[in-house]
OpenMM code with the backbone's topology and positions (N, CA, C; nanometers):
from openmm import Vec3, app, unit

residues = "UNK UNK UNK UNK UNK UNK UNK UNK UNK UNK UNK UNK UNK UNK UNK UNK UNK UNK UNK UNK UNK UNK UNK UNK UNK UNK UNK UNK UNK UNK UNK UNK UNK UNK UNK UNK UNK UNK UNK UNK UNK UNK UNK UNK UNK UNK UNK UNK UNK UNK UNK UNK UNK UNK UNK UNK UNK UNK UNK UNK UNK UNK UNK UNK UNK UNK UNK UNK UNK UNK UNK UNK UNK UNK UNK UNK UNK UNK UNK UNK UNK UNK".split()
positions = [
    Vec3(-2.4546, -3.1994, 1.5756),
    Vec3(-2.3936, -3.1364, 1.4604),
    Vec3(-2.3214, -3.0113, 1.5056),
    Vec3(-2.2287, -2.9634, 1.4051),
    Vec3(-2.1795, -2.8466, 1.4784),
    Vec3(-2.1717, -2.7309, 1.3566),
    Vec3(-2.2353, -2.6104, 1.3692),
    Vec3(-2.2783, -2.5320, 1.2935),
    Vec3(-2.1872, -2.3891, 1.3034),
    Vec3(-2.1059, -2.3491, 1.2175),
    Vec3(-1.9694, -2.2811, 1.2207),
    Vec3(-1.9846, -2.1849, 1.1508),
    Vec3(-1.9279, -2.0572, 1.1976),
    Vec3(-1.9359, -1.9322, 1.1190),
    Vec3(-1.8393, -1.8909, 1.1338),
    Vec3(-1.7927, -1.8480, 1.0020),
    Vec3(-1.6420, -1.8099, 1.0175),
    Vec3(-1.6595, -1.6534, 0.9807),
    Vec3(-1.6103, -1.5378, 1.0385),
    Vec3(-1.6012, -1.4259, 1.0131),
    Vec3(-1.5014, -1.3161, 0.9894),
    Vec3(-1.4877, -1.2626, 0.9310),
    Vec3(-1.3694, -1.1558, 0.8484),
    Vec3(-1.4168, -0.9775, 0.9076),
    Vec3(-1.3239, -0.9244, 1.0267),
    Vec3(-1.3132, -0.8372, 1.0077),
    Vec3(-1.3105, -0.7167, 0.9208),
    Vec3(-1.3523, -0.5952, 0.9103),
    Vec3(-1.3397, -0.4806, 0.8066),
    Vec3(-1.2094, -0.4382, 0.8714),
    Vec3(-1.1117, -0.3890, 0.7457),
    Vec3(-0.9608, -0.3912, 0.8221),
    Vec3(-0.9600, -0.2830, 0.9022),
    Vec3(-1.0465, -0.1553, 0.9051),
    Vec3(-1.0903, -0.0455, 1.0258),
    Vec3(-1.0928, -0.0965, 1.1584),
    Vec3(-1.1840, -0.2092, 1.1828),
    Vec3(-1.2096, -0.3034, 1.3380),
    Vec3(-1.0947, -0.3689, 1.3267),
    Vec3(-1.0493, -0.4250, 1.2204),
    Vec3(-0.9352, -0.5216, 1.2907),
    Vec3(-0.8436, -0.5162, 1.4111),
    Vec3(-0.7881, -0.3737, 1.3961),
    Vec3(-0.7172, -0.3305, 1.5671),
    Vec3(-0.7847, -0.3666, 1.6724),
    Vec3(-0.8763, -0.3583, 1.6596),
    Vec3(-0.9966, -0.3662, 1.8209),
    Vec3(-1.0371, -0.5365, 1.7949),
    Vec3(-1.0105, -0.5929, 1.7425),
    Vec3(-1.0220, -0.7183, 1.7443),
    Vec3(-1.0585, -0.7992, 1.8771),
    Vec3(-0.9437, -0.7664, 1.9947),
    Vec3(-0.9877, -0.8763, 2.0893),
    Vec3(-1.0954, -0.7549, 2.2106),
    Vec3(-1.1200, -0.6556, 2.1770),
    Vec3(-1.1861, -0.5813, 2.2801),
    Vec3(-1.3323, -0.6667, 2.2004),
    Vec3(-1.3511, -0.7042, 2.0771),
    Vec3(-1.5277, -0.7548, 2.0247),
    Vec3(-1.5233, -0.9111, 2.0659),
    Vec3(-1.4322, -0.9211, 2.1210),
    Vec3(-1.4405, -1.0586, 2.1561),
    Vec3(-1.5771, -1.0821, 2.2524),
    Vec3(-1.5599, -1.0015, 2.3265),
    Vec3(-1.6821, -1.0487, 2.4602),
    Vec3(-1.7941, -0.9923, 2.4016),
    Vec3(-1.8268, -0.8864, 2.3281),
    Vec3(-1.9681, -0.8612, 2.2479),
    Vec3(-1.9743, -0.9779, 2.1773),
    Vec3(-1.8823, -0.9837, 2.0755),
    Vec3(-1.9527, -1.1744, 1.9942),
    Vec3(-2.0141, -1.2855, 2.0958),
    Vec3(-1.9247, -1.3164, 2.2042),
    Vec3(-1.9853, -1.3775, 2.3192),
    Vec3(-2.1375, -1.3766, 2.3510),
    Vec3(-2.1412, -1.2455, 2.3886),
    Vec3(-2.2553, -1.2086, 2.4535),
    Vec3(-2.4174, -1.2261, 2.3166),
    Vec3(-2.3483, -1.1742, 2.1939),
    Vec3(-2.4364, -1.1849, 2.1228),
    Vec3(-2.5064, -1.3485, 2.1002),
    Vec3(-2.4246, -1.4220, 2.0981),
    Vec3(-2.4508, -1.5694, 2.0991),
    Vec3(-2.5132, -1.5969, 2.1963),
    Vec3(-2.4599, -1.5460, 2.3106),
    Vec3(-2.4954, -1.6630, 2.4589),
    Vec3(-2.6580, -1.6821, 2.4658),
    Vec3(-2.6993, -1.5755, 2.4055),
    Vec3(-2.9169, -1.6433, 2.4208),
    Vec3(-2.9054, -1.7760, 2.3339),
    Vec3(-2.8651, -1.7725, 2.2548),
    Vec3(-2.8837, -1.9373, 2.1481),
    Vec3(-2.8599, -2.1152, 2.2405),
    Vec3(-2.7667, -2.0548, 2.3401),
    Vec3(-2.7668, -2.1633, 2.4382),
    Vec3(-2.8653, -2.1806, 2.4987),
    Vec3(-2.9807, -2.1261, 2.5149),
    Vec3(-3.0723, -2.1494, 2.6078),
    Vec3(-3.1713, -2.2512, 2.5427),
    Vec3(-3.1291, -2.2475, 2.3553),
    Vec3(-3.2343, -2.2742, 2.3198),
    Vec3(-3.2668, -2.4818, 2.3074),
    Vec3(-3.3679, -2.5193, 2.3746),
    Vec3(-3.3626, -2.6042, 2.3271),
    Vec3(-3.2720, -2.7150, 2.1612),
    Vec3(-3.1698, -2.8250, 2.2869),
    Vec3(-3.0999, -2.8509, 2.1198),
    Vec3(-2.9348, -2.7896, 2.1329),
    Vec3(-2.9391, -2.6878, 2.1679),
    Vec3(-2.7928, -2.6218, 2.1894),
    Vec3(-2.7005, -2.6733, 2.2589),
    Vec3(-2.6499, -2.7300, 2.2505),
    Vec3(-2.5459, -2.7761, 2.3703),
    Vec3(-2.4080, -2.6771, 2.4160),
    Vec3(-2.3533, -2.6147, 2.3380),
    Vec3(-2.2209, -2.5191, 2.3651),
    Vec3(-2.2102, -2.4476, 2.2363),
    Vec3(-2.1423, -2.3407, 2.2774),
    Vec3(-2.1095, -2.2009, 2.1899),
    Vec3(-1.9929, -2.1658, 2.2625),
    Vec3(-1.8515, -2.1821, 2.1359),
    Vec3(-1.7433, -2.1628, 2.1473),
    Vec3(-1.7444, -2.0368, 2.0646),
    Vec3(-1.6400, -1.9335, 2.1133),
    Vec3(-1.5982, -1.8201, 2.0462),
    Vec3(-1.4449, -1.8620, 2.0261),
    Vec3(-1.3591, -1.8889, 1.8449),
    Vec3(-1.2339, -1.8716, 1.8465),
    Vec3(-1.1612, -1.7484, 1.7955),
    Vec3(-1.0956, -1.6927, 1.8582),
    Vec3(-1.0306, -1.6098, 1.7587),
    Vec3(-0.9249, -1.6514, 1.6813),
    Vec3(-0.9119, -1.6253, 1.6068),
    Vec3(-0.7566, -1.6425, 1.4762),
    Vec3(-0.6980, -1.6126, 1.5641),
    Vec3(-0.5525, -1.7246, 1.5004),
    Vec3(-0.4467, -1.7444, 1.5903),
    Vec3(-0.3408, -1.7407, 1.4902),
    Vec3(-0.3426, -1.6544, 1.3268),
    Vec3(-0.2384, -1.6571, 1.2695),
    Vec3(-0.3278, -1.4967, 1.1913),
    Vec3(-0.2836, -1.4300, 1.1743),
    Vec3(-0.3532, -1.2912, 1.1318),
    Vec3(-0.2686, -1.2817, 0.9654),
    Vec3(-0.3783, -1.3143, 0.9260),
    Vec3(-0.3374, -1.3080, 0.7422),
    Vec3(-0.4394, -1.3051, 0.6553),
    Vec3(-0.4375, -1.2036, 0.5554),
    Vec3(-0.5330, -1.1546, 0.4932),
    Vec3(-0.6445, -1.2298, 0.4452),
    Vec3(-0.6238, -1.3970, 0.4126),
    Vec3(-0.6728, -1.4487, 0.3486),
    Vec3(-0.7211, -1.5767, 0.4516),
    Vec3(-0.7215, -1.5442, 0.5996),
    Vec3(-0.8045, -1.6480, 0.6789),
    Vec3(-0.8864, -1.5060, 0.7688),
    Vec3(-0.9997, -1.6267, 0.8441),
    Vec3(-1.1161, -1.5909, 0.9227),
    Vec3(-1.0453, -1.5228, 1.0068),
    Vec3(-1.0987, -1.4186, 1.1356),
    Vec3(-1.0675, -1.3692, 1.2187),
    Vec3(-1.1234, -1.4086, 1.3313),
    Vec3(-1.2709, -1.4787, 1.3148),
    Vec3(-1.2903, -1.5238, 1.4498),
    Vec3(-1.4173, -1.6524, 1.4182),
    Vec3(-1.3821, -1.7577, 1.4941),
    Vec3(-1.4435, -1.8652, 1.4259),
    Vec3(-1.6069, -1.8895, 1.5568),
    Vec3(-1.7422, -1.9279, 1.5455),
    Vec3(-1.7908, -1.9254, 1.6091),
    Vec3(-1.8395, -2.0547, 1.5863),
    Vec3(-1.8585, -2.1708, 1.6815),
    Vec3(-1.8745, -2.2995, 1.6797),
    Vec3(-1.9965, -2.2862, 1.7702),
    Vec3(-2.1255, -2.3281, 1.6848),
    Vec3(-2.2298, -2.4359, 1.7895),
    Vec3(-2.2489, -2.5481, 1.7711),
    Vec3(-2.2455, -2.6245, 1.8757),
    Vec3(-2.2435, -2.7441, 1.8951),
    Vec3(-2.4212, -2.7914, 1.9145),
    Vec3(-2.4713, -2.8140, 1.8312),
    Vec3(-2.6467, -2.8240, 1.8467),
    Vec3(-2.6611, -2.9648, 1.7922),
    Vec3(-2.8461, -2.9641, 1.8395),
    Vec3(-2.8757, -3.1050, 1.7760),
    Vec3(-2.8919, -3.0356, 1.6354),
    Vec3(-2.9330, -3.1312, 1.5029),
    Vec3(-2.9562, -3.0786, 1.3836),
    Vec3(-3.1211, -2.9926, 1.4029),
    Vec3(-3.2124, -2.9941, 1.4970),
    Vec3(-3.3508, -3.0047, 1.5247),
    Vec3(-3.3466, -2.8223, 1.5354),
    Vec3(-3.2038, -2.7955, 1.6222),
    Vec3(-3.2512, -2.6892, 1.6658),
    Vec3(-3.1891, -2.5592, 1.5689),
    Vec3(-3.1916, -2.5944, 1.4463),
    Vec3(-3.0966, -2.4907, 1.3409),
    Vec3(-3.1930, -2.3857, 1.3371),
    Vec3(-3.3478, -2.4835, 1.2798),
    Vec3(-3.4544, -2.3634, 1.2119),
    Vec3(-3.4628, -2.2299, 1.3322),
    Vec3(-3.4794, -2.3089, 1.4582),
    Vec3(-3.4904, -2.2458, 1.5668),
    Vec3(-3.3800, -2.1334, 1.6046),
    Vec3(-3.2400, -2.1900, 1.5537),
    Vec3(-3.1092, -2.0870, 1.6174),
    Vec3(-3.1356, -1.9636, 1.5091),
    Vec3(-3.1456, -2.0077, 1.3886),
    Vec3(-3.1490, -1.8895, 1.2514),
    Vec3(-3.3138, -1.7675, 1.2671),
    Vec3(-3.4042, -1.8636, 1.3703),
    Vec3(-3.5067, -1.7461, 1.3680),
    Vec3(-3.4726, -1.6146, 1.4947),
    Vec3(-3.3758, -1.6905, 1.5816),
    Vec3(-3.3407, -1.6386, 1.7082),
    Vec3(-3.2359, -1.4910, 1.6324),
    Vec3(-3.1846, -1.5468, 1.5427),
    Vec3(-3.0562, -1.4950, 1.4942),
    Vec3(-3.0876, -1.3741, 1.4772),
    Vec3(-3.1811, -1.3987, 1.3430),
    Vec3(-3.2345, -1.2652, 1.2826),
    Vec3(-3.3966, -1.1936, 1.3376),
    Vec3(-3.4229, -1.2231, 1.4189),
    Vec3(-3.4962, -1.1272, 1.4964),
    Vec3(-3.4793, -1.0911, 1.6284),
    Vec3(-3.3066, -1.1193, 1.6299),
    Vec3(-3.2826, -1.0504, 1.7776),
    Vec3(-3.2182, -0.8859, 1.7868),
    Vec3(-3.1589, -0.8250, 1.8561),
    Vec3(-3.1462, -0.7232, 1.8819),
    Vec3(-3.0222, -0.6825, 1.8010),
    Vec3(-2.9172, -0.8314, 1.8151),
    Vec3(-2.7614, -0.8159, 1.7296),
    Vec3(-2.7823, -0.8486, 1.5881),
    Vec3(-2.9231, -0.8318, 1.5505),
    Vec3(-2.9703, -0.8211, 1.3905),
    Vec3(-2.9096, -0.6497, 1.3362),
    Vec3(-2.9336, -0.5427, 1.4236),
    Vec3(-2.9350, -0.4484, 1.3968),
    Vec3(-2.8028, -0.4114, 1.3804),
    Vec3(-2.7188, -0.5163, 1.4065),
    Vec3(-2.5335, -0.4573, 1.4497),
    Vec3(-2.4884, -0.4616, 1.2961),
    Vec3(-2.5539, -0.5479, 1.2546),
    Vec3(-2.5116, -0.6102, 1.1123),
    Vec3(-2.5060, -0.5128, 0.9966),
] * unit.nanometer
topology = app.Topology()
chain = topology.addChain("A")
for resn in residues:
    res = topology.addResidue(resn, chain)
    for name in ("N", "CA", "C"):
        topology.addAtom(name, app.Element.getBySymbol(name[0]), res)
């Protein structure tokens, strides 16, 4: 299955857009380890307009390992960024 989060900049960050690229990265990359995960794509928007996503985050998992990615999610460290 592939489990997608689409996210919207605050128009303050928007300038710095591709410098959070590699923090989004990094924040994900533990979820690959997890049993079930197969790949974690980071996209960024490729048309900049008010009314689409800014950066699309694709995991590619079994369905088994969701409960598991969402407990990882919110009791990890990039809980606090939020």
């Amino acid at each position: 299955m592939k489990h997608c989060i689409l996210a919207k900049y605050r128009p303050e960050v928007y300038p710095r857009r591709e410098e959070l690229l590699p923090r989004i990265r990094e924040i994900f990359a533990p979820a690959a380890e997890l049993p079930g995960v197969h790949r974690i794509t980071v996209y960024p928007n490729c048309v900049a307009r008010e009314n689409r996503y800014d950066v699309l985050i694709v995991l590619d998992m079994a369905s088994e390992a969701l409960p598991v990615y969402d407990c990882l999610l919110y009791t990890s460290d990039a809980a606090d960024e939020r």
